[in-house]
MIVOKE-214675 format. One record per residue (C-alpha): x, z, y; residue in three letters. Coordinates in steps of 0.05 Angstrom, whole numbers, plus 5000, padded with zeros to 4 digits. Example, Ala and Ser with C-alpha at 12.3 -4.5 7.8 and 13.67 -1.06 7.14 Angstrom:
2
524651564910ALA/527351434979SER/
END
This chain:
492
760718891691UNK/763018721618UNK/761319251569UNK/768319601540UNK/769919661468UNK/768920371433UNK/776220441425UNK/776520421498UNK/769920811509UNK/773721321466UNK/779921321505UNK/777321361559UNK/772021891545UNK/777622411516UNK/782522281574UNK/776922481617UNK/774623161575UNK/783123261576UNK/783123241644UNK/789522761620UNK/791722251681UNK/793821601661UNK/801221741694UNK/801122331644UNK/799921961577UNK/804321411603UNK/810621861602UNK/809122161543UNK/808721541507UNK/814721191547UNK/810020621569UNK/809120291635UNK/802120561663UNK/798919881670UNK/798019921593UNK/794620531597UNK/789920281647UNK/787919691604UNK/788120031552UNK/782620541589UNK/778819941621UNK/777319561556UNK/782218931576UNK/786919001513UNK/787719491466UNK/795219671432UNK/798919221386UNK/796719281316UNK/804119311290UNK/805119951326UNK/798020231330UNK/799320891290UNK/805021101332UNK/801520971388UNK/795021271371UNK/799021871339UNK/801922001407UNK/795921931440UNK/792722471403UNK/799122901412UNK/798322751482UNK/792222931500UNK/791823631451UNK/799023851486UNK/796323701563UNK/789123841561UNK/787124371615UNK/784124981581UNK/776624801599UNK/778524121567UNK/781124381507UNK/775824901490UNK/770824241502UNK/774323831451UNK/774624421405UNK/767424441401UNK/765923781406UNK/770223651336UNK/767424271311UNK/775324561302UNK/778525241305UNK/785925131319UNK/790924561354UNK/793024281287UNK/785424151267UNK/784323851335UNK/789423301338UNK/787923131268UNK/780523061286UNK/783022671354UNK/787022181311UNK/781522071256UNK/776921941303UNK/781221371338UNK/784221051284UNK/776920911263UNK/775020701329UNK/781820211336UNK/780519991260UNK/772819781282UNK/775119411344UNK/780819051316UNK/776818731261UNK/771018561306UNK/776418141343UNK/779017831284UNK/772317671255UNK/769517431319UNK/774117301375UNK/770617951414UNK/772018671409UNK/765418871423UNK/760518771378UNK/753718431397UNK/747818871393UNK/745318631313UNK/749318171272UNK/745317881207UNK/749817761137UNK/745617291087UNK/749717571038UNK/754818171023UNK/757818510957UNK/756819220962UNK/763619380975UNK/763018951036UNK/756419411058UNK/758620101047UNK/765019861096UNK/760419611147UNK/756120211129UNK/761220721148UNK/761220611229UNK/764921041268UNK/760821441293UNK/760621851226UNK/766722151249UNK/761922541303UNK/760823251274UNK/758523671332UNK/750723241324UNK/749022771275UNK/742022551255UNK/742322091189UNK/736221871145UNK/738021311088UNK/733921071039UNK/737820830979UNK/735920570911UNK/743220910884UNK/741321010823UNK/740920210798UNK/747720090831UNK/754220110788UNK/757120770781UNK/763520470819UNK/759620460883UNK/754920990887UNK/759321620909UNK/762221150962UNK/755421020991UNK/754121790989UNK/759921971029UNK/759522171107UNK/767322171110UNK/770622631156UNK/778122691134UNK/779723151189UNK/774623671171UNK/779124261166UNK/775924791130UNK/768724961084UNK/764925301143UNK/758824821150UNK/756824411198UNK/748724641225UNK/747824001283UNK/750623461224UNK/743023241188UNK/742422781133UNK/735322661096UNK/736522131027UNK/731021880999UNK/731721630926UNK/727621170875UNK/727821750810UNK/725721410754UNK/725421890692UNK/723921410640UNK/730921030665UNK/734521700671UNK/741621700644UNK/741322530627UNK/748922600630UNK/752122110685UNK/745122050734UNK/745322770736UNK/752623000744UNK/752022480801UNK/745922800839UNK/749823510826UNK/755723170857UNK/751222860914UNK/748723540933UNK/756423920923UNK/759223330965UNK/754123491023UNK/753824221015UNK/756824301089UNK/751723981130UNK/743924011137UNK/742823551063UNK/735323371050UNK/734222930978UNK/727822550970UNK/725122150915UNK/720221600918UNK/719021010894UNK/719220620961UNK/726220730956UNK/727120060900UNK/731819540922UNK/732619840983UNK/738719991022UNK/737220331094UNK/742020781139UNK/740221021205UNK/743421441251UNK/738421611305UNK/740821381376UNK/747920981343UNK/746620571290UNK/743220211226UNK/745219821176UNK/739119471122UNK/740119051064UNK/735918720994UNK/739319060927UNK/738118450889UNK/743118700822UNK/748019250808UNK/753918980859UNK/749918510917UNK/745018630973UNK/742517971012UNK/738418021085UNK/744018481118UNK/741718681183UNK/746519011221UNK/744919371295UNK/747519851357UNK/741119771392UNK/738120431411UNK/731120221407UNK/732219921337UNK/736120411304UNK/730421021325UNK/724220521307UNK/727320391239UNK/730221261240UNK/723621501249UNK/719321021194UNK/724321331143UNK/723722011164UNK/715821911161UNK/717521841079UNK/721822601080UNK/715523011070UNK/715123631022UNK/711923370964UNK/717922860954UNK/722923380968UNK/726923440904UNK/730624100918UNK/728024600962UNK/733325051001UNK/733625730999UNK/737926371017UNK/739426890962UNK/735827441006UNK/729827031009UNK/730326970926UNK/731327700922UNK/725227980969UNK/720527440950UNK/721627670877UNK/724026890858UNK/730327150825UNK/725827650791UNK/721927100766UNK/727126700737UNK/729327160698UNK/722227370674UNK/720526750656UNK/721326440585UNK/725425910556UNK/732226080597UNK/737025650594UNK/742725700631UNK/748825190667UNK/754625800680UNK/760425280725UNK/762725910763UNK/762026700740UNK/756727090776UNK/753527840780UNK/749627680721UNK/755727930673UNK/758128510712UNK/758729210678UNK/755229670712UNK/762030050736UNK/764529400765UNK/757529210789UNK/757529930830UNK/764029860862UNK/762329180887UNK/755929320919UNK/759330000954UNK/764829540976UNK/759928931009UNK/754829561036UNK/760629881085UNK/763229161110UNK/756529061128UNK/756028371090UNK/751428511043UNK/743928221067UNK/739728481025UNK/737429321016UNK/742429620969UNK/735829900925UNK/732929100922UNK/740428920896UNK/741329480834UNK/734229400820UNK/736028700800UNK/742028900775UNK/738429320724UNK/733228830710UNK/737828260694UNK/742328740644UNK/736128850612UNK/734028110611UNK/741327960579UNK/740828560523UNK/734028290505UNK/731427590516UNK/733727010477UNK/738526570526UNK/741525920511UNK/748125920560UNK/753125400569UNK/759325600599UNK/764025280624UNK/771925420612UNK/773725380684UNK/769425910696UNK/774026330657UNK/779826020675UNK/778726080750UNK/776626870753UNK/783726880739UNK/787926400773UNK/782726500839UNK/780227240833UNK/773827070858UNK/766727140823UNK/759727040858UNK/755527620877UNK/748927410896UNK/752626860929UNK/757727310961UNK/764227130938UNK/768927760921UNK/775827800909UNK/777028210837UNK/782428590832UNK/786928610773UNK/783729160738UNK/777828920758UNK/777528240727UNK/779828490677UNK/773229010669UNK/769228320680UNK/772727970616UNK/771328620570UNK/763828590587UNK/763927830573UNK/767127920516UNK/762728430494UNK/757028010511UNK/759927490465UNK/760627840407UNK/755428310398UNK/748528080427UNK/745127640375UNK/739627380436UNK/744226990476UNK/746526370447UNK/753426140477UNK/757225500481UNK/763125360516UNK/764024690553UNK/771624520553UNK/773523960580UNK/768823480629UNK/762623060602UNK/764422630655UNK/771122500683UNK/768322160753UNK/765622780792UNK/770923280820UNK/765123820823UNK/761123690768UNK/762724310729UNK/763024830792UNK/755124920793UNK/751125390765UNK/744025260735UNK/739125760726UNK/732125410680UNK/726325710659UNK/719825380636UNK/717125740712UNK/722125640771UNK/729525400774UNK/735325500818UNK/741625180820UNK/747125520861UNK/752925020874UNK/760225260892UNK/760625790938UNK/764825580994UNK/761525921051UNK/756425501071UNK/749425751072UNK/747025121030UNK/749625210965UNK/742525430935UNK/736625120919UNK/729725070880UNK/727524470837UNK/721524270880UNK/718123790831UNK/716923650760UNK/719323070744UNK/727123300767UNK/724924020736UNK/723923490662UNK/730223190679UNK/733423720687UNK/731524110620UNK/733223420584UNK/740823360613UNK/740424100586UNK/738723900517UNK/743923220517UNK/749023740539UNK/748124310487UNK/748023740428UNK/754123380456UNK/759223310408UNK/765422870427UNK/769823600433UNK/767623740501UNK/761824330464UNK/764624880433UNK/759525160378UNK/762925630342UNK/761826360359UNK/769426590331UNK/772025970372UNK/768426260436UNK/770626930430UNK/778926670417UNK/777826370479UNK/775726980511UNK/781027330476UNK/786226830503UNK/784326850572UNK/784227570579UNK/792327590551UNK/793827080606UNK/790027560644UNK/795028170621UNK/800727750640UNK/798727590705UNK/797428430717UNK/804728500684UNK/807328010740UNK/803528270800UNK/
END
């Protein structure tokens, strides 16, 4: 029996989940049934010219009939909440699916591909395109390792390798079954301190919703692997900045998992470069403590947190988060830290960049981070916030303050969202808080601990407008943001 494309595999896998009967989608889409069947079968697949409308209808189709069963399967199968999120995730899913078939036939005369196909030679557009199969659009189980040598490609390229793209992911939930271990050649004496490491803060951000393991070694050089265990692997020679050569491409089960499991023999925990970690965890184990114990702070500030709350606002918080029941941590652990970091911020000598969005944000989005809770401020309330910054800003001598306005670099979308917490002892970075337990992690070795301190010191020296030194400039902007604050009050 000849083996049917995936479009067709797909078809004919959600019909079946539907419960959907040929006769069914045939009437919906006003076509005679014997294209349906083929369609199911593998023996054609629909017209390119009309392929959206068709696969649009499909998906429409089978959301509208399912049986219940069959909906709740597909629900959890795209990892979806609600009918709108499913037929998007339906018709993302296909349109990939249709898109890989149809240029398998052009390419080849076949529309399924043979087991492993070998290029001598591809650009690295042409790789990440093969690269991103399919079946990256599966988001109920997903087990990636890739080892890449990103970091001597051109900038152009890298975020587009980086990407598992799933267009139809509806909301910032996370995604627990969905694992992908990177493994990186870091080379700190080739380290550019400003783009390299906006682009590994952007690598982490990006991946923030699923299980997201980064690596570093040196095996990694000129190599470009991705593996999906079970599915699918793609290998190639980095030979410059824009070309790979020795493309191997494969859908052979036994391949793809002998080539998956020699690269996850390379994720061990001395190459890890960040190690995750829950705020509760940093709180009872006395790591949070530690950091801010420690000497030589220097801190990244991309979104505003409970280190700058007044002890009013800091109260009313913690009473709020204590009767919802969200809070994870004992309420004594919590203002025990509370106290300590005041302290910390009265008296040790802090160098703290800051960056205007933060500002700018607490009052457009209400939010700030409370040991990686995020609470909604009320008027009054972020307005208490901006007093004790501004305070902070104008009378304690110990904490030097610059404000980043602007971007250092205009490629990353979350580059200034993080949060980076240094100390010449341990180091946290907490990334946006979107709801997903993976937002925070430890720096796990010392050479990304060194390149970490050195972006640091590029950043505080950079000139070009984007640092603001000037203590009376700081504290305007403070000044300014808290009137826009008063007008937004006046309109509410």
């Amino acid at each position: 029996m000849e083996e049917k494309n995936r479009f067709s595999k797909l078809l004919n896998n959600l019909m079946t989940e539907a419960e959907l009967k040929n006769n069914t989608l045939a009437q919906e889409l006003q076509y005679d049934v014997s294209y349906i069947s083929k369609w199911v079968s593998g023996r054609m697949i629909p017209a390119e010219k009309s392929s959206r409308k068709i696969l649009n209808g499909i998906s429409q189709c089978i959301v509208n009939n399912a049986s219940e069963a069959g909906r709740r399967s597909l629900m959890e199968n795209y990892q979806v909440d609600n009918i709108g999120d499913l037929k998007s995730a339906i018709l993302d899913n296909m349109v990939a699916e249709y898109n890989y078939v149809n240029e398998m036939k052009r390419n080849t005369g076949n529309d399924v591909a043979p087991k492993t196909l070998f290029f001598p030679e591809l650009n690295l557009s042409q790789y990440i395109g093969k690269m991103h199969h399919p079946v990256l659009r599966r988001v109920n189980s997903l087990d990636v390792v890739a080892v890449m040598d990103l970091m001597a490609v051109d900038h152009e390229y890298r975020i587009q390798f980086t990407m598992i793209e799933n267009e139809h992911i509806p909301d910032h939930r996370g995604y627990p079954d969905v694992h992908y271990s990177m493994i990186l050649n870091i080379q700190p004496e080739k380290w550019d301190y400003l783009y390299d490491t906006l682009f590994l803060i952007h690598l982490l951000t990006d991946n923030t919703f699923v299980d997201f393991q980064l690596y570093g070694d040196e095996q990694a050089a000129g190599r470009l692997i991705f593996a999906v265990k079970d599915d699918f692997v793609i290998s190639g020679l980095l030979i410059n900045t824009d070309r790979c050569i020795s493309v191997a491409l494969s859908e052979e089960v036994d391949n793809c998992n002998t080539i998956y499991k020699n690269m996850k023999a390379f994720c061990s925990k001395e190459r890890l470069l960040f190690r995750r970690v829950q705020m509760s965890d940093l709180l009872l184990q006395h790591d949070y403590v530690h950091n801010l114990l420690s000497p030589n702070l220097r801190w990244v500030i991309g979104h505003l947190t409970e280190h700058f709350l007044p002890d009013e606002l800091f109260e009313e918080i913690l009473e709020e988060l204590s009767l919802t029941g969200k809070l994870t941590t004992s309420v004594e652990v919590v203002r025990n830290t509370h106290r300590l970091a005041k302290k910390v911020m009265e008296e040790s000598h802090i160098r703290m960049m800051i960056y205007e969005t933060a500002f700018s944000n607490l009052v457009t989005a209400h939010s700030v981070d409370f040991y990686n809770h995020k609470v909604y401020l009320s008027a009054e309330q972020r307005m208490k916030y901006m007093k004790h910054m501004l305070a902070l800003c104008e009378n304690y001598e110990n904490l030097e303050i610059r404000l980043v306005y602007g971007k250092f670099i205009s490629d990353f979308e979350f580059a200034d969202d993080q949060c980076i917490f240094l100390s010449d002892t341990i180091s946290c970075i907490r990334l946006k808080n979107v709801g997903s337990p993976n937002n925070m992690m430890l720096v796990n070795r010392f050479d990304m601990q060194k390149i970490l301190e050195q972006s640091f010191e590029t950043c505080w020296e950079y000139e070009d407008n984007v640092v603001i030194y000037e203590k009376e400039a700081i504290v305007d902007y403070v000044k300014h943001m808290m009137r826009g604050m008063e007008m937004v009050m006046n309109m509410e």
